[in-house]
Steps between C-alpha positions, in 0.01 A plus 500: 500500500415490134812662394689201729312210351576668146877499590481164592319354213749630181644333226790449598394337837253302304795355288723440762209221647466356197918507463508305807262256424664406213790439667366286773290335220814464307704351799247266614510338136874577484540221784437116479579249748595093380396280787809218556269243331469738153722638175404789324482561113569854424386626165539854392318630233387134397839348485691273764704719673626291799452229807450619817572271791327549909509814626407868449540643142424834339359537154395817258125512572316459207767402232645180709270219575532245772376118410541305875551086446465287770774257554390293755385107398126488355260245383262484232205246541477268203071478469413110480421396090519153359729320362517142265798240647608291254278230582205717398414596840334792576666686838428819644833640595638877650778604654686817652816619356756715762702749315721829575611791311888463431493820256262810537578627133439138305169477681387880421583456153514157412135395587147682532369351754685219697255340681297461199766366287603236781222392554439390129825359499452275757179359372655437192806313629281285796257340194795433328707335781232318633381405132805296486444281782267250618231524762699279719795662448352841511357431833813363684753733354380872618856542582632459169226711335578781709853504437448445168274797449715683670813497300262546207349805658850641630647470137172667328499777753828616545487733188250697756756533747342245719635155651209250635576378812286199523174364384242278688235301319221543744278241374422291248174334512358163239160499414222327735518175314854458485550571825220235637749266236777591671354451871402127392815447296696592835284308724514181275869556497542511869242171572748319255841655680264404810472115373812457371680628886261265667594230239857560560420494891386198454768354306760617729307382848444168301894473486542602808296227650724218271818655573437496921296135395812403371704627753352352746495162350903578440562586897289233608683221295825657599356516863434097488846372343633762761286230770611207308870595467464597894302165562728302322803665653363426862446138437830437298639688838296231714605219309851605536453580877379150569715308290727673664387391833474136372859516379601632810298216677655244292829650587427503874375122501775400312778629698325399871494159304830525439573607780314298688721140371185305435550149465411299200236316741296808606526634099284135418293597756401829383495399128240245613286741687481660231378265262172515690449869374568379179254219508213692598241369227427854373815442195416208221866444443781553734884548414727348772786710498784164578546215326314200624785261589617833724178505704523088570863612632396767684135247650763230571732747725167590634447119591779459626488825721181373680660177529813603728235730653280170593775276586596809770226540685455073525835495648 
């Protein structure tokens, strides 16, 4: 049994293991895998050797060294710090700034430590954009800060082989005081925009009322020479309807006159009944419409009518 175990256990069996470890130590470092979302930077012996895009790769264990970037989009959180506007305000400000790698090599070599370096950078360039601005201004134009910073951030950075996507101010907070100011300067602002609408309501109701006042007063006028053009209209209409009828009454009298032959006796007689209408005591002066020495014609035929008439009747 001895003598087995002793063949078992000999040098050469001994170096054989340790043969085969090496390899499998050797091919388990030989072998690197880039997720789809990485690059690799290959050195060999300290010096760039090459790029290596997804997938599996082999390398010389040892002599060839692997640096993995990620290329997917990152962010690095701007911590808050204050800044001066150029109204001497005091504002605490901070942002986050979204970047991704565009080139593995540029941001091995170019920069120590990235996040480090951006960081700074962005501080630096947010005091001095927003140290150009008033607080007003500062406060209503995030949008224009952040693209702002960004194209400042994009240009600095691309030396590192990285492009800044976007940047969002988070915040940017006045102190206590000024912002009590600003509550009463914005409620003071909207009681006035408050007066002046109602002031303007006002105005605008008040005209209103005089326009349909004056309106009215326009129809109704119109309305009443409407009545008195219909008014009038109906009694010129009458007036003509009944002279009219008195013409045609005239005409009717005169032509059964006419046509009736009356005789010069029954025409005295008629013109003398008449006078008694004429006479009635209500006139102060009366017209006679014949001459005088014609009516003492017409009151002798008269006389002499009743005369015959007498002398008739004795007989």
């Amino acid at each position: 049994m001895n003598t087995f175990v002793d063949t078992l256990v000999t040098p050469a069996a001994v170096l054989g293991v340790i043969v085969i470890v090496v390899l499998l130590i050797f091919a388990v470092r030989a072998v690197r895998i880039i997720r789809p979302y990485e690059k690799g930077v290959v050195e060999r012996l300290g010096r760039f050797l090459r790029t290596w895009e997804p997938g599996l790769h082999l390398l010389v264990p040892f002599i060839d060294r692997v640096t993995k970037v990620d290329m997917r989009e990152n962010v690095v959180d701007v911590p808050p710090q204050e800044v001066i506007t150029k109204d001497n305000v005091a504002v605490t400000v901070d942002a986050v700034v979204y970047y991704e790698a565009t080139d593995p090599f540029k941001l091995i070599y170019n920069v120590t430590n990235f996040y480090m370096a951006a960081t700074k950078l962005a501080q630096t360039n947010l005091r001095n954009v927003i140290g150009e601005m008033q607080l007003d201004e500062s406060l209503t134009s995030r949008e224009k800060i952040n693209v702002t910073l960004r194209n400042i951030l994009d240009e600095a950075t691309d030396k590192w082989g990285v492009r800044v996507v976007r940047v969002e101010l988070q915040r940017i907070e006045p102190p206590a005081d000024v912002t009590q100011a600003m509550h009463r300067q914005m409620k003071a602002e909207r009681d006035r925009r408050a007066m002046i609408l109602e002031a303007e309501g006002d105005k605008t109701a008040a005209i209103e009322r005089a326009q349909g006042t004056k309106q009215s007063a326009i129809l109704e006028a119109e309305g009443r020479a409407t009545a008195i053009k219909e008014i009038a209209s109906a009694e010129r209409a009458q007036k003509i309807l009944i002279a009219e009828g008195e013409a045609q009454a005239i005409q009717n009298i005169f032509t059964a006159i006419h046509e009736g032959e009356p005789t010069e006796d029954l025409l005295a007689y008629r013109y003398i009944d008449a006078l008694k209408y004429v006479a009635d005591g209500k006139a102060t002066k009366i017209f006679m419409p014949l001459e005088m020495q014609g009516i003492g014609t017409v009151v002798g035929s008269i006389g002499e009518l009743f005369k015959s008439t007498q002398e008739e009747a004795a007989e």
